[in-house]
N, C-alpha and C positions, 0 to 999 in steps of 0.2 A: 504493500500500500504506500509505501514511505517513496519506493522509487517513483511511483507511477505518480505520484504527486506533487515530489521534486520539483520545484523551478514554475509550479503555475500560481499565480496568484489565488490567494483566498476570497471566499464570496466579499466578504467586507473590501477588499483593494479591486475588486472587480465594482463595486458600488461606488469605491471614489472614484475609481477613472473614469466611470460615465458618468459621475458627476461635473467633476473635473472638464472631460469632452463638452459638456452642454454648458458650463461655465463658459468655457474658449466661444462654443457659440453666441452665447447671447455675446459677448464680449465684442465679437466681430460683430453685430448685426449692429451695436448700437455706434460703434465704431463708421461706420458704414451711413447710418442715421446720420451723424456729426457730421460726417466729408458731407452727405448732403444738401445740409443746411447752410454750412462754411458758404457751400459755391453757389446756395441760392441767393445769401446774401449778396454775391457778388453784385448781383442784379440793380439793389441799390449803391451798392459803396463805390464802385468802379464805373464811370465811363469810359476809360483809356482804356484802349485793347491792351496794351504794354501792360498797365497795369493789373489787368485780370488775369493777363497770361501770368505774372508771377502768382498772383494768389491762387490760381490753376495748379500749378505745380506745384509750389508750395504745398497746398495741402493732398497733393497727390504723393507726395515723398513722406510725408509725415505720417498718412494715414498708414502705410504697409513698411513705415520703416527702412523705407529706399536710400541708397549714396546719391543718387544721379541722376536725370532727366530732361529729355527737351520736348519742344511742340513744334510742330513742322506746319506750318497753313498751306493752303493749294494757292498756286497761281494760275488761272485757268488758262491765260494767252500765251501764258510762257510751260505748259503743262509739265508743273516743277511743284516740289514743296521743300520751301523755306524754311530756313530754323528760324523761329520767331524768337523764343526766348529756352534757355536751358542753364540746369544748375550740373557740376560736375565737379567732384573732389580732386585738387589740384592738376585740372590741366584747363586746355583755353576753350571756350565756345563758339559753337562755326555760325553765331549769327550774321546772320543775311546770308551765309551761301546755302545752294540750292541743290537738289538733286533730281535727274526725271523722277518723276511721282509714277512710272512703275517699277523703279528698280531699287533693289535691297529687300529688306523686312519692311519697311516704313511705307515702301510701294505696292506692296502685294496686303497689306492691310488697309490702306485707303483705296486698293482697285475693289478690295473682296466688299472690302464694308466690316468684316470680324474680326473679332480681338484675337492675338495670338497670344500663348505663353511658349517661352524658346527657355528650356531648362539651362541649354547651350550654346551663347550664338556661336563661338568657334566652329562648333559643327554643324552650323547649319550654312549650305551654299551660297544662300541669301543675303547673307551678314556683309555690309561693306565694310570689311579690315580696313580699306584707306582713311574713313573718319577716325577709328581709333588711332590710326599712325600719326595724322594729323593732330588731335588735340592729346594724344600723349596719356590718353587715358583704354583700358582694359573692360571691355565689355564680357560679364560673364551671364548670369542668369534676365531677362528681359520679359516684358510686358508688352506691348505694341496695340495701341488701341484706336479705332477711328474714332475721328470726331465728327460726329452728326448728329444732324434732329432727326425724331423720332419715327422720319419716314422722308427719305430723301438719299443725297449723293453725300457725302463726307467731304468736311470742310477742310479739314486734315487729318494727321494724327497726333499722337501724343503716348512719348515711352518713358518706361518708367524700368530702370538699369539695376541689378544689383542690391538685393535687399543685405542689408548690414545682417540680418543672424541668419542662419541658413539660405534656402531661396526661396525665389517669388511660388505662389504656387497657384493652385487655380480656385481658393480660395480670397487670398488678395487680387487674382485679377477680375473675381466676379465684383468685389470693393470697389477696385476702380472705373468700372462700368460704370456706377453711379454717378461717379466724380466726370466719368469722361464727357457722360449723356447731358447734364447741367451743365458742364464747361461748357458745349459744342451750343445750346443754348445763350445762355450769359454772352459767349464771343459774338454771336450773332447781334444778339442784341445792342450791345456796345460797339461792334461798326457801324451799324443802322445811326446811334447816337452823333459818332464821329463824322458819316458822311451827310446826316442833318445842319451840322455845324456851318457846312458849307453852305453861302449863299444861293451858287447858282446851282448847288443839287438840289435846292430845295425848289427855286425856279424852275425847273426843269420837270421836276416831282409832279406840280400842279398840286391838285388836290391830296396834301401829304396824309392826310389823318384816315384817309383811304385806303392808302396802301397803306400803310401800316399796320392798319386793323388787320389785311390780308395776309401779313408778315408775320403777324404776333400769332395766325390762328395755330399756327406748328405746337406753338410752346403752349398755348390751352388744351390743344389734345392732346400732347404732350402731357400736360398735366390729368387730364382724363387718363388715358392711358395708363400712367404710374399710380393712381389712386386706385383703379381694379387691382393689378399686379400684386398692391401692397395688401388688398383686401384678402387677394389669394394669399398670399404667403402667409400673412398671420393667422390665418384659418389652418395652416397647415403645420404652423408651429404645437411643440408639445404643452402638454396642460402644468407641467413644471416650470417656475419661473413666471408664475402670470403677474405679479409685479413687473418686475423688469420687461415682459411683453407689452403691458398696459403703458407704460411709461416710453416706450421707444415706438408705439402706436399713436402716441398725442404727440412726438418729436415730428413724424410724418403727416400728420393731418395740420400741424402749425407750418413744414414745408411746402404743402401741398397750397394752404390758403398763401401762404408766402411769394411763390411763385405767380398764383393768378391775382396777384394784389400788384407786383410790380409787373406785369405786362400792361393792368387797365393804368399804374403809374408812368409806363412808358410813353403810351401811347396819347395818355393827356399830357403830358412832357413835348413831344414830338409835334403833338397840333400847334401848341402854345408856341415853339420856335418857329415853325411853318408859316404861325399867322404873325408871328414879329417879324419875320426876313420880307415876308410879301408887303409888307403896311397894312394888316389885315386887322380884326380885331373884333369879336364879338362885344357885341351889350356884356359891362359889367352886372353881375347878378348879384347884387348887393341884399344883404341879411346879417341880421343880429353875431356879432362876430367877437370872442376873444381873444386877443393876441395872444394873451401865455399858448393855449390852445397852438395856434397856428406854430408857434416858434417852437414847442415842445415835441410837433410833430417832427418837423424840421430837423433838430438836436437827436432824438430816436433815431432818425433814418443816417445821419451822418457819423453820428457819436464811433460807430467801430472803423469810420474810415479814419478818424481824427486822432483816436485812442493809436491805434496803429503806428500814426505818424509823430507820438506823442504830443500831440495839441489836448489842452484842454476845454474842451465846450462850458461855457459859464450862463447861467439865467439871472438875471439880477432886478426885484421889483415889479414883473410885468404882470402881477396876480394883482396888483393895485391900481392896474388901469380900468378906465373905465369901458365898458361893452360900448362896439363901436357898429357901426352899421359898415360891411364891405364885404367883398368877394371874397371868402376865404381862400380857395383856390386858388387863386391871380396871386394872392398875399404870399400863400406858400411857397411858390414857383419864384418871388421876388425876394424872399429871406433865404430861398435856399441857394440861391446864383450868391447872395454876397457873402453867407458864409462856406460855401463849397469853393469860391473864389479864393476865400482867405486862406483855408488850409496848407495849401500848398507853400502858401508865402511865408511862413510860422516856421520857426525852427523847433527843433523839438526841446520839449521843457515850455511852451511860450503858452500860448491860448489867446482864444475869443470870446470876446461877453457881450453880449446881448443885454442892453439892459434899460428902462425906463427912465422916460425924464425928469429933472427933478416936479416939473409943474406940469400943467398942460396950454399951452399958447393960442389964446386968443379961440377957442373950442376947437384943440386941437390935440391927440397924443404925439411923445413923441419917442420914438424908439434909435437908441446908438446900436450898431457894432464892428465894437473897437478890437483890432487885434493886434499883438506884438512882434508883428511880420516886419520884412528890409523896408516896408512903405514903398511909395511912388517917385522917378522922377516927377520933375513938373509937364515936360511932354505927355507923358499917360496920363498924371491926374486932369489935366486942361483938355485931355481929348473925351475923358468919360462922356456918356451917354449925350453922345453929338454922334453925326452920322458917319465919321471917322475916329472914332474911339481905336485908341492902339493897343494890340495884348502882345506881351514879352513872353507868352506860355508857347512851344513849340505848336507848329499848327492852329493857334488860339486866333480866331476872328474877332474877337471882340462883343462878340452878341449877346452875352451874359448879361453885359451892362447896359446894353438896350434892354431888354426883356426884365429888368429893375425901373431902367426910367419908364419904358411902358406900364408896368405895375403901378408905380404913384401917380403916373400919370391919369391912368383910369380911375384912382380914387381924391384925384383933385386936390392932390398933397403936394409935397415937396422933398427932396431929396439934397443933401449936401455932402462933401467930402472932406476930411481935412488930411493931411498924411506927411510925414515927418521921414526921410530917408535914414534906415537903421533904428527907429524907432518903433512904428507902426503906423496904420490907418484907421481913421475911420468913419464910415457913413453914418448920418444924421438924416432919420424919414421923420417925415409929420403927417400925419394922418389926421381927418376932419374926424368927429365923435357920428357927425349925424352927417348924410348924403341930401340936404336939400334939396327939391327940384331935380335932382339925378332921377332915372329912369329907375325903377328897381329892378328888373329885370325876373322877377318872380313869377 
């Protein structure tokens, strides 16, 4: 009896390692929930492709524990894909150069459309050796995933190199699925942003709030789609762990509203630049209006792009103003350009405050925000919201600050600047309490 039993676990070590195994699971699954959320936020925090592409990867490396990785975009005239952005433990990155988009691993996964896992690219035929010689780095185990929406051609892909403790496996690469399928979304979204920015695309566009809407439907069904999927899956998980199921089940239903909460955010975003580059402009829809309210929304949506960059978001006194009659909407779109502006200009350690005035003038509020950024030459500050306004941001048109002065505009305020170079900036709105004689638009 002694032999034949030798060396097998007893009932009890057989009960913790399927405990243990269903630990590791829910562990991945909530794991998995996290990268979700991460990259649906993207949706608010990031307009800059540049910028989502790192926090793409980012939290693709983090999630599975990876050394390494880049994202490659398609260029469809040049039928190539791109290293857009990639992290890579001491050697260099091949951003901007290109490959044909069907050759390598990277090609045969944006021709297929499916994820591969390569236990080994050495041995696989596919593997281009030359980028490893080139950047001086060792590719061993790999992920290779398209990036697309949830019914369509792939926009790129996106690999993930080399997990730090054993290897990747086809557990982590069902992980990354989720990250890839939200990236491929979010990038979308955020070029659509970037190529709004431009005047004469928007020109060109015509009726932008049109397409748009035709644009975003991917990512609703999109969103439909992963709402069934997830219903299936939890339906099929075990009836152990119904805490941790319950709780990573409200992580997906807060993703799921998340997701269709910034496309209808998108796309009233989109109209609103659409109808400031044309000279367009609906009837203000004026109503009983809080500013804390409006600013708090504001400070919410930005607060983890700010945190990030170590800015601090400050609120100061605006729970003591008085209820105003305005377009909330028009309001939100005009606090979020001047502190989504300022971010950037803030070094870290600095911040932005938002904050009431001491009176109110002549029946009027009046709202600062001040932030401890390089400030303005006097060229920029003298061109704000005139029809040559100058922005020093790569690629930046300037239209931010139109779409401010249009906001006070439409509520028969006023707007001021003061700004101090190495010190900081800051705007000064007044806003009337009551819209007299204004249309109300209700």
């Amino acid at each position: 009896m002694a032999i034949l039993t030798r060396g097998l676990p007893s009932s009890p070590d057989r009960r913790r390692d399927r405990r243990r195994q269903r630990d590791l699971w829910f562990e991945r699954r909530a794991r998995q929930m996290e990268a979700a959320i991460g990259i649906s936020q993207s949706f608010f925090e990031y307009v800059s492709v540049d910028q989502l592409l790192e926090e793409v990867l980012g939290t693709a490396l983090k999630v599975v524990n990876a050394r390494a990785g880049a994202i490659l975009l398609a260029d469809t005239e040049k039928k190539q894909l791109a290293f857009r952005y990639g992290v890579k433990e001491s050697s260099k990155v091949l951003l901007g150069t290109a490959i044909p988009w069907d050759q390598g691993i990277a090609g045969a996964v944006f021709q297929s459309g499916l994820a591969e896992l390569i236990p080994d690219a050495k041995q696989d035929p596919r593997h281009l050796n030359a980028v490893d010689e080139i950047t001086g780095f060792t590719t061993r185990d790999m992920v290779v995933l398209p990036l697309k929406r949830w019914e369509g051609k792939p926009i790129g892909v996106m690999e993930v190199l080399n997990k730090a403790e054993g290897s990747l496996d086809e557990e982590d690469a069902a992980l990354l699925s989720v990250v890839s399928a939200f990236a491929a979304m979010a990038i979308e979204q955020a070029r659509l942003y970037e190529e709004a920015k431009l005047a004469v695309v928007v020109r060109l566009l015509g009726d932008i709030s049109h397409d748009v809407k035709n644009l975003l439907l991917p990512v609703t069904t999109g969103a439909d789609l992963l709402e069934d999927h997830i219903a299936a899956l939890f339906e099929s998980l075990p009836a152990a762990k119904k805490g941790v199921t319950a709780r990573n089940r409200l992580l997906c239903d807060q993703l799921l509203a998340m997701t269709r909460s910034a496309a209808a955010l998108l796309q009233d975003r989109m109209k609103e630049i659409a109808d400031c580059v044309k000279g367009l402009s609906a009837p203000p829809r004026f109503a009983p209006c809080r500013l804390v309210d409006v600013v708090d929304g504001v400070v919410r949506t930005l607060e983890a792009l700010a945190a990030d960059r170590g800015v601090a978001l400050k609120v100061d006194g605006l729970a003591e103003l008085p209820q105003i009659e305005a377009d909330e909407r028009r309001l939100f779109n005009g606090f979020y350009n001047l502190v989504n502006n300022a971010i950037p200009e803030v070094a870290r350690g600095g911040s932005i405050t938002i904050s009431a005035g001491v009176a109110m003038l002549g029946g009027m509020v009046q709202v600062s925000v001040a932030d401890t950024g390089r400030g303005m030459p006097a060229e920029i500050r003298e061109s704000l919201f005139t029809a040559h306004a100058i922005s020093r941001k790569p690629g930046g048109t300037g239209l931010g600050t139109k779409i401010i002065k249009d906001v006070v505009d439409a509520h028969r305020g006023q707007i001021g600047v003061e700004s101090t170079e190495g010190i900081g900036t800051t705007f000064t709105v007044l806003l009337p309490v009551q819209q007299s004689g204004a249309p109300a638009g209700r």
